[in-house]
C-alpha positions in Angstrom: 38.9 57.4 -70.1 38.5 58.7 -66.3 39.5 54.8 -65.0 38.3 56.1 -61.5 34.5 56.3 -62.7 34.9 53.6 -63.9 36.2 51.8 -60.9 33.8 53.0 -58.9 30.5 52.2 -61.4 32.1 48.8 -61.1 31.9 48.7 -57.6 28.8 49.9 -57.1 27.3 47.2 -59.4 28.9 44.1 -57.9 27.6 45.9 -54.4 24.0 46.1 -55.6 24.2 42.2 -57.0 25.3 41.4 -53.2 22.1 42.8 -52.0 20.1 41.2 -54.7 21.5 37.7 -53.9 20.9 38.1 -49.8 17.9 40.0 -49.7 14.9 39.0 -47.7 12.1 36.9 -49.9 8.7 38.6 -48.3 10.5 42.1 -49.0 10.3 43.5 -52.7 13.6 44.8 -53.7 14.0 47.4 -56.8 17.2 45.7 -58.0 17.1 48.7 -60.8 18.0 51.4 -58.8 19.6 54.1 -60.5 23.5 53.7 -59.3 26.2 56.1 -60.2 27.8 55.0 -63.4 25.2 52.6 -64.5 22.2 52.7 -66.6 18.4 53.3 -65.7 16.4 50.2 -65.7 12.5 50.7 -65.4 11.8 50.1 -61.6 8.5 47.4 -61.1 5.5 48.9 -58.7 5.8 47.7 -55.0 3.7 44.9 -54.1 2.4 44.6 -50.6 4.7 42.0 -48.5 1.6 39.9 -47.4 -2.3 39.5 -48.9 -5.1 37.4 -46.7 -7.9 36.0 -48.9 -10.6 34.2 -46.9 -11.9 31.1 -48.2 -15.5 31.0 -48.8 -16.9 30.0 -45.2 -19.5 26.8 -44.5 -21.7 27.4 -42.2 -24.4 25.2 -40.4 -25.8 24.3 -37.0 -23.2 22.6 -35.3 -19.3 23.6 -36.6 -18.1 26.7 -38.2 -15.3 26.4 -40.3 -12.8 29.0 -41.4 -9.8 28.3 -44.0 -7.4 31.2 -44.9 -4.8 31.4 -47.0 -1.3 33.5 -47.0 0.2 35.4 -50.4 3.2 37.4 -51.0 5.2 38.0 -54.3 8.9 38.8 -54.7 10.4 41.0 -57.4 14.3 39.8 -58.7 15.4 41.2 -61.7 11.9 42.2 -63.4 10.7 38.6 -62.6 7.7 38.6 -60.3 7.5 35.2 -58.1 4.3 34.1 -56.0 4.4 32.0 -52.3 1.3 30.9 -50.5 0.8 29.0 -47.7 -2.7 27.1 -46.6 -2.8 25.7 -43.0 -3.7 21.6 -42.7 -7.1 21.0 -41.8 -7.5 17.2 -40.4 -10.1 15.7 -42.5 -11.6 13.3 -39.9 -11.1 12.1 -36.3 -9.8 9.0 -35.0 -11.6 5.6 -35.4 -12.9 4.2 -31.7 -11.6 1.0 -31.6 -13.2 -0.8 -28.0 -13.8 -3.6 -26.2 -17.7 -3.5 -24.6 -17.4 -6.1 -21.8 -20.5 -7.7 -20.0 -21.1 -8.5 -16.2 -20.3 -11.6 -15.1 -22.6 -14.1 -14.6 -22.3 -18.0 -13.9 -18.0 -17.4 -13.7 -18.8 -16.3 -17.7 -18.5 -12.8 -19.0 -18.9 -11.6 -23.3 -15.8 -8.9 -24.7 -16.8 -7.5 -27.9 -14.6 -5.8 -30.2 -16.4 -2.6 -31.4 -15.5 -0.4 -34.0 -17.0 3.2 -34.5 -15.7 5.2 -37.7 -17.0 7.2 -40.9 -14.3 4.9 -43.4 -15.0 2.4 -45.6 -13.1 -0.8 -43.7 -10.9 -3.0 -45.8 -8.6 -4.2 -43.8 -8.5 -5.0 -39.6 -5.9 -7.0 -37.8 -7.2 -6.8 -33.8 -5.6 -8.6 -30.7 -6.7 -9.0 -27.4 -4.6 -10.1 -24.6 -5.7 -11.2 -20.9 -3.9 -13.3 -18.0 -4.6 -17.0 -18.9 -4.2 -17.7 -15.4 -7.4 -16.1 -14.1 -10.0 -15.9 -17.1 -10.2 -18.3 -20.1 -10.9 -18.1 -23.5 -13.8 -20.7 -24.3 -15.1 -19.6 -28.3 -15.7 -16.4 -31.0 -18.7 -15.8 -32.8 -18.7 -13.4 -35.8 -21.3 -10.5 -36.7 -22.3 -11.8 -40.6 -24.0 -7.9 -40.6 -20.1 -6.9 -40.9 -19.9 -8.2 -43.7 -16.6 -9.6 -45.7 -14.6 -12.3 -44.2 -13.1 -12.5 -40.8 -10.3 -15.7 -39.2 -9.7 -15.8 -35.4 -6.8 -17.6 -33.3 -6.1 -17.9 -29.9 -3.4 -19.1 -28.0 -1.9 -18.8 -24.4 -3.2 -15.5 -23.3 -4.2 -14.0 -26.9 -6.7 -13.6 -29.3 -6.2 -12.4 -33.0 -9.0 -11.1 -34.9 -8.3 -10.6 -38.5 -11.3 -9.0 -40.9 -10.7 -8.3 -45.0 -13.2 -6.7 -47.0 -13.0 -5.3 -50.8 -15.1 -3.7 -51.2 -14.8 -2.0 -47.9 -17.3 -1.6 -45.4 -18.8 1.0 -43.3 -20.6 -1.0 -40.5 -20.5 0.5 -37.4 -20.8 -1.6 -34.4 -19.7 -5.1 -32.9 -17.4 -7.2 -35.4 -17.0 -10.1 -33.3 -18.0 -11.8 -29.5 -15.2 -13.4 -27.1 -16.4 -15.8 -24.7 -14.3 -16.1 -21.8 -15.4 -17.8 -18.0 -13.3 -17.3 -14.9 -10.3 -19.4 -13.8 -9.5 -18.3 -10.8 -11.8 -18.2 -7.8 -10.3 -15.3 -6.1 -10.3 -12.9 -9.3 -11.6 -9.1 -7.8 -11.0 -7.6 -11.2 -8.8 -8.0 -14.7 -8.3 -6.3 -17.6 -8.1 -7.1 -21.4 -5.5 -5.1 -23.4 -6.9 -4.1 -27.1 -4.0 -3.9 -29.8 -5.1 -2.5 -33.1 -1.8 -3.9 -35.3 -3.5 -2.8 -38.4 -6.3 -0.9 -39.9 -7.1 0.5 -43.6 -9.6 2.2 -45.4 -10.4 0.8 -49.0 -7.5 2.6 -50.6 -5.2 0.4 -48.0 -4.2 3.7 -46.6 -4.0 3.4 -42.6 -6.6 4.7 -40.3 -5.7 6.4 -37.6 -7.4 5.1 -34.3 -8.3 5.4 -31.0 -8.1 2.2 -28.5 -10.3 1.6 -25.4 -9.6 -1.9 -23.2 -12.3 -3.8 -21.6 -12.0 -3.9 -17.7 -13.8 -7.4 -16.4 -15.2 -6.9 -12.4 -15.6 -9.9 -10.8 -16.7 -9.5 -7.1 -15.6 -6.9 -4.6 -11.7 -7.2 -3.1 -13.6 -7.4 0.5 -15.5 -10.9 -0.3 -12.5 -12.7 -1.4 -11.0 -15.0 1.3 -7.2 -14.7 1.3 -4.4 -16.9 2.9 -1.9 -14.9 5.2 1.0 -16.1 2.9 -0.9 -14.0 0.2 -0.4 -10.5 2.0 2.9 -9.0 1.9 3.8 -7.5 5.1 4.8 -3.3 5.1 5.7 -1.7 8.4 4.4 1.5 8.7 5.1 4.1 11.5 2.5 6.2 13.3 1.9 9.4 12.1 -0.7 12.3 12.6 -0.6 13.5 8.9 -1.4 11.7 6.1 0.7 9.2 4.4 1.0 8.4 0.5 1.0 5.2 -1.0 4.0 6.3 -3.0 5.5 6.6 0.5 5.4 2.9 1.3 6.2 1.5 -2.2 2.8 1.7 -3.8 2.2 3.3 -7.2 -0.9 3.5 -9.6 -3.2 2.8 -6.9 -6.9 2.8 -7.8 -8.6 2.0 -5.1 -8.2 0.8 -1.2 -10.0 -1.9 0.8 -9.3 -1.4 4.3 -10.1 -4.4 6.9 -9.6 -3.1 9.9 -10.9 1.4 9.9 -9.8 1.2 13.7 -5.9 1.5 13.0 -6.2 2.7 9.4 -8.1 4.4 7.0 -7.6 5.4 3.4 -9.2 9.3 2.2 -8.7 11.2 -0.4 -5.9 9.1 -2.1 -3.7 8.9 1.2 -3.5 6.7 4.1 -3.8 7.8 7.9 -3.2 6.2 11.0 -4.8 6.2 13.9 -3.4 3.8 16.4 -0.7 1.7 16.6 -1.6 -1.9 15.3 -2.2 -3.8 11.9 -4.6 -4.6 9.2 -5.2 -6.0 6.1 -6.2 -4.2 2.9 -6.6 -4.9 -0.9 -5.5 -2.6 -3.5 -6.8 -2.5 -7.6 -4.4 -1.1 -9.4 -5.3 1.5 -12.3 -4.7 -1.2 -14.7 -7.1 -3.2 -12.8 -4.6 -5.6 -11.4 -5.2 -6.4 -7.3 -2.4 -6.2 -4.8 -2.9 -8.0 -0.8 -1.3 -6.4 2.4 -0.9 -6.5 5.8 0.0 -3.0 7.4 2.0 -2.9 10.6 1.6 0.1 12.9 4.5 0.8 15.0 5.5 3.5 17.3 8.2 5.6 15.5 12.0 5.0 16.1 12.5 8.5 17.0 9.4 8.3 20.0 11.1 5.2 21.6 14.1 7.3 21.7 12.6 9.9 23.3 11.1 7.4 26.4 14.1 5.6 26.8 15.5 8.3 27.6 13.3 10.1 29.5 13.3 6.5 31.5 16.9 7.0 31.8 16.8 10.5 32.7 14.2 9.5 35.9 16.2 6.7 36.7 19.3 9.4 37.2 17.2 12.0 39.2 16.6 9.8 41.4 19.4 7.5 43.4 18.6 8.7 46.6 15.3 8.2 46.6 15.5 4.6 45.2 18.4 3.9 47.7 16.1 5.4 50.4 13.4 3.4 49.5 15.9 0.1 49.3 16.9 0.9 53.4 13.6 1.5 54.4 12.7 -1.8 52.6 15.8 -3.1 54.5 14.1 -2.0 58.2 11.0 -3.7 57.3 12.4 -6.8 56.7 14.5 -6.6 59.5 11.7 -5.8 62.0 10.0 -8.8 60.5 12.6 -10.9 61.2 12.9 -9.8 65.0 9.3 -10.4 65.6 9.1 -13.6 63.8 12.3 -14.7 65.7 10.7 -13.0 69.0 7.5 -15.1 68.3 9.3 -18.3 67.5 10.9 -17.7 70.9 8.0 -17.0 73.3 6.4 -20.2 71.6 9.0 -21.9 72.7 9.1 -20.5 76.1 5.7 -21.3 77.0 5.8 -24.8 75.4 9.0 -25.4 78.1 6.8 -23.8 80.8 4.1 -26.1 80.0 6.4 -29.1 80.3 8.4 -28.1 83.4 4.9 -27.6 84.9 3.6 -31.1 84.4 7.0 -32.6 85.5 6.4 -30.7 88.7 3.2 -32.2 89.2 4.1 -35.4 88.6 7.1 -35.1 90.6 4.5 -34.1 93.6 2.1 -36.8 92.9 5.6 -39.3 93.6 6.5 -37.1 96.5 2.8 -37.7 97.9 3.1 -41.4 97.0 6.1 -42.0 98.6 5.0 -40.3 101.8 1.8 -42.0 102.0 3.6 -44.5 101.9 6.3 -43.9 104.5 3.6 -43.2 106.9 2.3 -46.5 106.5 5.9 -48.1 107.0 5.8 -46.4 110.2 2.4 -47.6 111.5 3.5 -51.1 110.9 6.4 -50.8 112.9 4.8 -48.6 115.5 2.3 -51.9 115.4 5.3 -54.4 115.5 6.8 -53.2 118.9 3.6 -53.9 120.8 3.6 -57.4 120.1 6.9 -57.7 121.3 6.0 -56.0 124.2 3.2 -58.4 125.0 5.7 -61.0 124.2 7.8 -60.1 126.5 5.5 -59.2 129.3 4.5 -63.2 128.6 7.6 -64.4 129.2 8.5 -62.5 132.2 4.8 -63.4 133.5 6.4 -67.0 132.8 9.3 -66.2 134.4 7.7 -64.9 137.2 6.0 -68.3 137.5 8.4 -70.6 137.6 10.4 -68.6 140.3 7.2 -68.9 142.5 7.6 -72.6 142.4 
């Protein structure tokens, strides 16, 4: 026996088992290959690695539908295996589950819970929830056409709906009527959140769905009266270019009331400023929640910089002219002074003058006085002597007299 044939037959066969075991499923492999040492097996025709087969096609007016499916066989060892493969086609889409709300009328608005689907219904657990503290819940009146049997609740800020049908049922429009009236006075707009906890077909299999809410509008954000404490204050600095509301802390905005479209405006989703200032303005939200601000419009930091100290640089340019304007200011007061002192002075001179006039004239009028009547002293005694005179020429006519006798 030639041992090295037969180590190398041996060989060769655990080699081709290898391949056999690691070979690629979508690839036929002739695992009967003739191999050195071994003996012929009868080799299987090659198959092709993939076959499409189109599925016989529907066609009508509005959809066309197309379903194909993939083949491919595998040879191991004589033994012929089969794989396929057909893509999942959805069967139908989504139930509409919805709330239809009315307008408001009287403070009282309708929500009804509609439900749109090609199912039979056997099963419906539906919630609606809403802010107690601006709309109320008042009653809930069921749709008999609906068939089967339906129990409500509510309590603080919810409303369960819960529908059971054996049979199942395939109505298709309003199931039940909330009644709700407004609380609050100032309400612009709320919304009421649909929850579908549960919905199943008569098999009890779940439904797949699709939820709409119910948005309730009220009156406009502009006719409401608000109180200054219910604003909350944002400073905003002046810009030329537009401004987001994500910039000054507001996200989800809807829509934008502006009071005052002197200092502010809102366009195209952002805000722009046009003077410095402030104004009020009422934002709904996208859930339909309302926000109240009051925007302040100030210069920017970086502008004030910039005049202070372009203030400061004119106020260093020029010393000399402000200490040149601070002596001439000096001269002017001065010359005041002297002319008011100069004044002061002649008034006084001339009210002396005045005074040392009329003392002079009255000094005069003494003088004249005193002289008249000095002249008249004199005429007396010029008028005395005479009489003496004719006194005496009495007495020596007496005299003469008595010498004659």
């Amino acid at each position: 026996m030639d041992f090295k044939k037969v180590t190398v037959g041996f060989f060769a066969a655990v080699m081709a088992m290898t391949s056999v075991c690691f070979a690629d499923p979508e690839t036929p492999v002739n695992c009967c290959a003739k191999t050195p040492g071994t003996t012929d097996v009868p080799a299987t025709d090659p198959v092709p690695e993939t076959t499409t087969t189109a599925q016989p096609q529907r066609e009508d007016t509005e959809t066309t539908t197309t379903t194909t499916a993939q083949t491919w066989e595998t040879t191991t060892w004589g033994t012929t295996t089969s794989y396929s493969y057909v893509p999942d086609t959805p069967t139908s889409t989504p139930t509409v589950v919805k709330l239809v709300v009315s307008e408001v009328k009287d403070k009282k608005f309708t929500a009804k819970i509609n439900i749109q689907c090609d199912h039979l219904i056997s099963n419906a657990s539906i919630s609606v929830g809403y802010d107690d503290s601006l709309v109320e819940f008042e009653k809930c009146e069921t749709n008999d056409k609906a068939g089967g049997m339906a129990v409500d609740n509510a309590f603080a800020g919810k409303f369960v709906y819960n529908y059971v049908n054996a049979d199942g049922t395939d109505f298709d429009g309003d199931y039940a009527t909330l009644h709700f009236k407004v609380a609050d006075e100032k309400l612009t707009s709320t919304v009421l959140y649909l929850t579908v906890n549960s919905l199943d077909d008569e098999n009890l299999n779940a439904i797949s769905n699709q939820v709409e809410n119910g948005i309730v509008k009220y009156q406009d954000a502009a006719d409401v009266q608000q109180d200054d404490s219910d604003y909350i204050e944002i400073d905003v600095d002046y810009s030329k270019y537009p401004i987001a509301p994500e910039d000054i802390g507001l996200t989800d905005v809807d829509s934008v009331t502006v009071a005052n479209g002197e200092v502010l405006i809102f366009e195209d989703g952002k805000f722009q400023t046009l003077s410095t200032g402030e104004t009020k303005i009422d934002i709904v939200y996208k859930d339909g929640s309302v926000g109240h601000f009051k925007i302040v419009i100030k210069e920017p930091e970086a502008v004030k910089l910039e005049s202070s100290e372009a203030e400061a640089t004119s106020k260093a340019a020029s010393p000399a002219s402000e200490k040149k304007s601070g002596s001439s200011m000096g001269v002017i007061i001065g010359v005041v002074c002297v002319l008011c002192v100069a004044l002061i002075a002649a008034e006084y001179l001339m009210i002396v003058k005045n005074k040392t006039v009329g003392d002079n004239k009255s000094a005069n009028k003494d003088n004249d006085k005193d002289i008249h009547d000095t002249d008249e002293s004199d005429d007396t005694n010029l008028s005395e002597p005479d009489e003496n005179e004719e006194q005496e020429e009495t007495d020596n006519t007496d005299d003469d007299t008595d010498t004659e006798e």
